[in-house]
N, C-alpha and C positions, 0 to 999 in steps of 0.2 A: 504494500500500500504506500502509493507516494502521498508525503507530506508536502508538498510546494511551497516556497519561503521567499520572499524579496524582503528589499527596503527600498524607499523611495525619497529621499530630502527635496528633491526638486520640485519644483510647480506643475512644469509638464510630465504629463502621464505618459505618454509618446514611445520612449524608450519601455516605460515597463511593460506595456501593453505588449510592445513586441517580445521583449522575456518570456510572459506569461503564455503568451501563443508558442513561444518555443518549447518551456514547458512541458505544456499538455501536450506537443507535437512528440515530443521526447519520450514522453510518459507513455502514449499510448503506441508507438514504438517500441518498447520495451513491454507492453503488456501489462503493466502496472494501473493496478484501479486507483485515480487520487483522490483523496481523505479530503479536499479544500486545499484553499490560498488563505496564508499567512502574510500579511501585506505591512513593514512598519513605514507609514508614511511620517513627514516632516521631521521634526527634532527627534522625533524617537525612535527613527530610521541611522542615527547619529552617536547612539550611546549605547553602553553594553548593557542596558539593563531595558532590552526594548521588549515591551508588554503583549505584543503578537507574537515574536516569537517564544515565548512564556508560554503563553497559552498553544502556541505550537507542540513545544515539548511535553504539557500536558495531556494535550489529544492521542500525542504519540505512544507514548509511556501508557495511557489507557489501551492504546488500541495491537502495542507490542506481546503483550499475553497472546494473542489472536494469531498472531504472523508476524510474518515480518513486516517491519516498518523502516521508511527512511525519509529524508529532508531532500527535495530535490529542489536545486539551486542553479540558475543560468548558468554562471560563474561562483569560483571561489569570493571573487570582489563582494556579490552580495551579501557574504556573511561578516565580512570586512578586510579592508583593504591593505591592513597591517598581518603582517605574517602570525605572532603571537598570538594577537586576542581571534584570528580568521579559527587557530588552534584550538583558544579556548571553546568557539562557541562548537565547535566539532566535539568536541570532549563530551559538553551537557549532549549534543543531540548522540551518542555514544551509550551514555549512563540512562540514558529515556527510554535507553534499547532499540537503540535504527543506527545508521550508516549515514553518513551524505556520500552525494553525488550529483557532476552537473550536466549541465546539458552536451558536454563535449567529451562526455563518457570515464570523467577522472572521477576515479573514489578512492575512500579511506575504506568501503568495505570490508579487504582483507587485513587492514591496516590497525580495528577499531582497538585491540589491546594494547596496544603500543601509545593510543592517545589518552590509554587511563591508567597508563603507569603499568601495567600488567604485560610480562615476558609470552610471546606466542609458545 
């Protein structure tokens, strides 16, 4: 089950719109039924403590007992643009029980122990 996730600071919608069609182009390509769009627009698209993708992790972590789940993301850039904290938010979607992955077929899926501290 894909999770879909952006963030958006900008005014124009324009660029995400196109994401999000990549997305579900992506998604159902791969066969994956998506769970919704997590979307953090304006400032809170800007900070590490953004409230959709919370509530992302929640849905996930609910719905990881069930199957499998993962965060599907355009790009790495959407989860942030700094290497470190791009890590940390990989780490929570990790611990909620899913994988990321984005639209250019890069994941941590075989990777996810190694991003919570745990030897494969």
């Amino acid at each position: 089950m894909a999770f879909i996730y952006d963030r958006c600071a900008s005014r124009s919608y324009r660029q995400l719109e196109m994401r999000m069609t990549g997305c579900d182009g992506y998604a159902d390509r791969m066969g994956w039924v998506p769970a919704g769009r997590w979307i953090d627009l304006g400032e809170d698209a800007l900070t590490a403590q953004r409230p959709k993708f919370g509530a992302l992790l929640e849905a996930m972590q609910e719905r990881a007992a069930e199957g499998e789940v993962l965060c599907l993301v355009h790009n790495w850039g959407r989860l942030s643009a700094d290497g470190p904290e791009r890590l940390a938010f990989q780490t929570r979607i990790v611990k909620a029980g899913g994988w990321s992955e984005t639209t250019f077929g890069e994941s941590d899926r075989h990777g996810r122990a190694l991003l919570v501290g745990r030897r494969p």
